[in-house]
C-alpha positions in Angstrom: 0.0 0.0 0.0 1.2 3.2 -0.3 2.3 5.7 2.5 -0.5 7.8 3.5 2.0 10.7 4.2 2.4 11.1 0.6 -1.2 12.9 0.4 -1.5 16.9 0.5 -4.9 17.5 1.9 -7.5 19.2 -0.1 -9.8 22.1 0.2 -13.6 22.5 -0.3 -13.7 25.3 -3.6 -17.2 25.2 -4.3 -20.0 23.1 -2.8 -21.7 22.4 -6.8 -20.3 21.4 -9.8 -18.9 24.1 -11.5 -20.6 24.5 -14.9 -17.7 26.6 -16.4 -15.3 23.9 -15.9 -17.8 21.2 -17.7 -16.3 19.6 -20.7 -18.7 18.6 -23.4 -17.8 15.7 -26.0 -20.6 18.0 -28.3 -23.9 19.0 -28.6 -26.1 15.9 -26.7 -28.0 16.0 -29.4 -30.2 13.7 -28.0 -27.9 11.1 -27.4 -27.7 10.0 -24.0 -24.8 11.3 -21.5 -22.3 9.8 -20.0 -20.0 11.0 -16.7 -16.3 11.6 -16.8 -15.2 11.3 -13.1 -11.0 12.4 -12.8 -9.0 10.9 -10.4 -6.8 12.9 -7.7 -5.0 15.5 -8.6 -6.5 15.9 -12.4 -8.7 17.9 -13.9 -12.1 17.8 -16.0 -9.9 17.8 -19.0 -8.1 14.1 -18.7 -10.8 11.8 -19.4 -11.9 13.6 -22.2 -8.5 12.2 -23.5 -10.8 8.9 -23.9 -14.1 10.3 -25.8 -12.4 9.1 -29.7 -11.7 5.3 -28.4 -15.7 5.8 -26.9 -18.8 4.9 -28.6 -20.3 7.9 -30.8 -23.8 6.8 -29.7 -22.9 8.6 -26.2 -22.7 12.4 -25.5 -19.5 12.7 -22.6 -19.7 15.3 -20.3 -16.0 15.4 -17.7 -16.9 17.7 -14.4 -14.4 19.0 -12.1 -13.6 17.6 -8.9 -15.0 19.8 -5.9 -12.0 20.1 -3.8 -8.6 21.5 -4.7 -5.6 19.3 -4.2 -1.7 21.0 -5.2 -2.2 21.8 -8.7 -5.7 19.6 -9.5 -8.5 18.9 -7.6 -10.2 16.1 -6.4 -13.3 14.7 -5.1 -12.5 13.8 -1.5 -9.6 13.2 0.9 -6.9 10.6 0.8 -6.2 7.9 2.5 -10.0 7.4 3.0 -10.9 6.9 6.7 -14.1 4.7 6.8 -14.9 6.8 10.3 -15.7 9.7 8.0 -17.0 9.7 4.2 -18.2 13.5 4.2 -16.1 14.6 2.1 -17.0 11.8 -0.9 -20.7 12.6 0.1 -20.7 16.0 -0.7 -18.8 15.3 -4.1 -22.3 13.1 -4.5 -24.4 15.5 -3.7 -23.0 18.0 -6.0 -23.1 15.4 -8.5 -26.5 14.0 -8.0 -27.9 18.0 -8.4 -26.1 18.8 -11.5 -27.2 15.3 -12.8 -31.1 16.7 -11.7 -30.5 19.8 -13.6 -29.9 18.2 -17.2 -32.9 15.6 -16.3 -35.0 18.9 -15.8 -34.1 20.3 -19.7 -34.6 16.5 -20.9 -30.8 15.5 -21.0 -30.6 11.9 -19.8 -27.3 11.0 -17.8 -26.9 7.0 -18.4 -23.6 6.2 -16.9 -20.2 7.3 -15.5 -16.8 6.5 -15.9 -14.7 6.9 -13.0 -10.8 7.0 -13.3 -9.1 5.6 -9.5 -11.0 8.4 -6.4 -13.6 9.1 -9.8 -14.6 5.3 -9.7 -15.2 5.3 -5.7 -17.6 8.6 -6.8 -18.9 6.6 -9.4 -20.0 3.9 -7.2 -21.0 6.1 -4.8 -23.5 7.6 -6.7 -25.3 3.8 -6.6 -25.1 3.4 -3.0 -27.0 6.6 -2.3 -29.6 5.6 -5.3 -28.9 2.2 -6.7 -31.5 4.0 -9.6 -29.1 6.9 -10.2 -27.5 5.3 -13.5 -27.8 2.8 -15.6 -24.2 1.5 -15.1 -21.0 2.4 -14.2 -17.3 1.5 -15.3 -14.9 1.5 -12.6 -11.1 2.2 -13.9 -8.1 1.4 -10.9 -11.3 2.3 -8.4 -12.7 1.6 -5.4 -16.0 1.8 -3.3 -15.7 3.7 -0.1 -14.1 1.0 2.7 -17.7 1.3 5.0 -21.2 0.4 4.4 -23.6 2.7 3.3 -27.5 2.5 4.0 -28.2 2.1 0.2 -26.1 -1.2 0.2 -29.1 -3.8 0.6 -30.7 -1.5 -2.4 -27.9 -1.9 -4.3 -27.5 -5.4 -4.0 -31.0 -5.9 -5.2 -30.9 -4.1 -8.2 -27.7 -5.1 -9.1 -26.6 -2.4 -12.4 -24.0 -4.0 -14.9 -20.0 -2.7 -13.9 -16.9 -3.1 -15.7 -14.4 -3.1 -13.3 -10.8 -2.6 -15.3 -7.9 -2.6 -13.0 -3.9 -3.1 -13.1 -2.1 -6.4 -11.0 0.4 -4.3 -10.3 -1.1 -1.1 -9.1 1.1 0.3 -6.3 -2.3 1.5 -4.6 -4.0 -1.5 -4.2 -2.5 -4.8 -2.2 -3.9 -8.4 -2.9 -6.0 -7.8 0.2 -7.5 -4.7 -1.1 -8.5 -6.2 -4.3 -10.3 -8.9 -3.5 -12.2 -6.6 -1.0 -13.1 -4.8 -4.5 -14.0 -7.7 -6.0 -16.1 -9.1 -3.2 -18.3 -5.7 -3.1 -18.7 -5.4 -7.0 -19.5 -9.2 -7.0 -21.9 -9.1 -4.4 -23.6 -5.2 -5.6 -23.4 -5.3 -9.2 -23.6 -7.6 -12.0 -19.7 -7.4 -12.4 -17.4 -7.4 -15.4 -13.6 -7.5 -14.4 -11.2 -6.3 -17.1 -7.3 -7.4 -15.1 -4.0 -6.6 -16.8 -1.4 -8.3 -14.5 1.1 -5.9 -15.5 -0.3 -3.0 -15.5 0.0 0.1 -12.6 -2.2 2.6 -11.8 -3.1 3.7 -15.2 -5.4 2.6 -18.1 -4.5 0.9 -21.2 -5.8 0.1 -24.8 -7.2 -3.3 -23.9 -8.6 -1.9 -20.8 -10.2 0.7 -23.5 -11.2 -1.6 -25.9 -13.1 -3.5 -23.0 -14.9 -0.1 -21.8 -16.3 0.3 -25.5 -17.4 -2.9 -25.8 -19.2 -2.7 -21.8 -20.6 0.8 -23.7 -22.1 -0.9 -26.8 -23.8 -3.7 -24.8 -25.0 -0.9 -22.6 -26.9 0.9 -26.0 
């Protein structure tokens, strides 16, 4: 695992999304949307980095990360202490009311992709509303290490998951993935995409398998 003393904290900038910082693939057009969740320390503009390997059937919107953290910004604190998820629930929050705005002008928000602390988000989202979205890809992430009340919920519904994830990612131990796997397993209907030697990072398998999840999705 790695040393938690390596972590800067991070500071609450805005308590919303911040709609000047949205990143729009295009037009919706009426295409369904789909979430770009950045990890920690990046910014609304990484992920977008994936919209040309994506489906063109989808619309991708990337937000920016409520907190601040050095020179990026993040969704919640790090290491995560299961004693308090505030922080990740407030980056929910803010999520879950910008996702109510497009609903209100007739956008629909499908899925999210989540990239390492933007996969815990993603999966957060479920366990406050197991209906919040259709599915959710998980890349190098995480659910929060507690239980949540929407668990049982969750568990019922069960909303497909691709799960894509590196053997050798300096962030998560043996002990700590199978925890992953365990809670995806048991919450959602799970597909697990694992490169052995891969890090903390994504790759063009790992992308080919998130376009694949995608078309299956339409």
């Amino acid at each position: 695992m790695t040393n938690p003393s390596q972590y800067a904290p991070v500071e609450l900038i805005a308590e919303d999304i911040d709609e000047g910082a949205v990143v729009r693939s295009g037009p919706a057009d009426g295409r369904p949307v789909v979430l770009l969740l950045h990890g920690l320390g990046s910014h609304e503009g990484d992920l977008a980095g994936l919209v040309p390997f994506l489906p063109s059937d989808f619309a991708y919107v990337s937000l920016r990360g409520i907190y601040r953290y050095v020179q990026g910004y993040a969704w919640f604190e790090m290491p995560m202490d299961p004693e308090r998820p505030e922080a990740l629930q407030a980056s929910a929050a803010a999520v879950e009311r910008w996702i109510a705005v497009q609903r209100a002008h007739g956008t629909s928000v499908v899925g999210a992709i989540g990239f390492s602390q933007g996969g815990a988000l993603a999966m957060q989202l479920l366990r406050r509303d197991a209906d919040a979205l259709d599915w959710i890809v998980q890349l190098s992430g995480f659910p929060f290490p507690a239980p949540m009340p929407g668990d049982a919920a969750l568990a019922e519904r069960r909303p497909p998951a691709l799960w894509g994830h590196g053997g050798m990612d300096p962030l998560v131990d043996p002990e700590r993935e199978e925890a992953v796997r365990e809670f995806m397993s048991a919450h959602t209907r799970l597909e697990e995409e694992r490169r052995p030697h891969l890090g903390h990072a994504v790759d063009e398998i790992e992308l080919r398998a998130v376009a694949a999840f995608l078309e299956r999705g339409l």
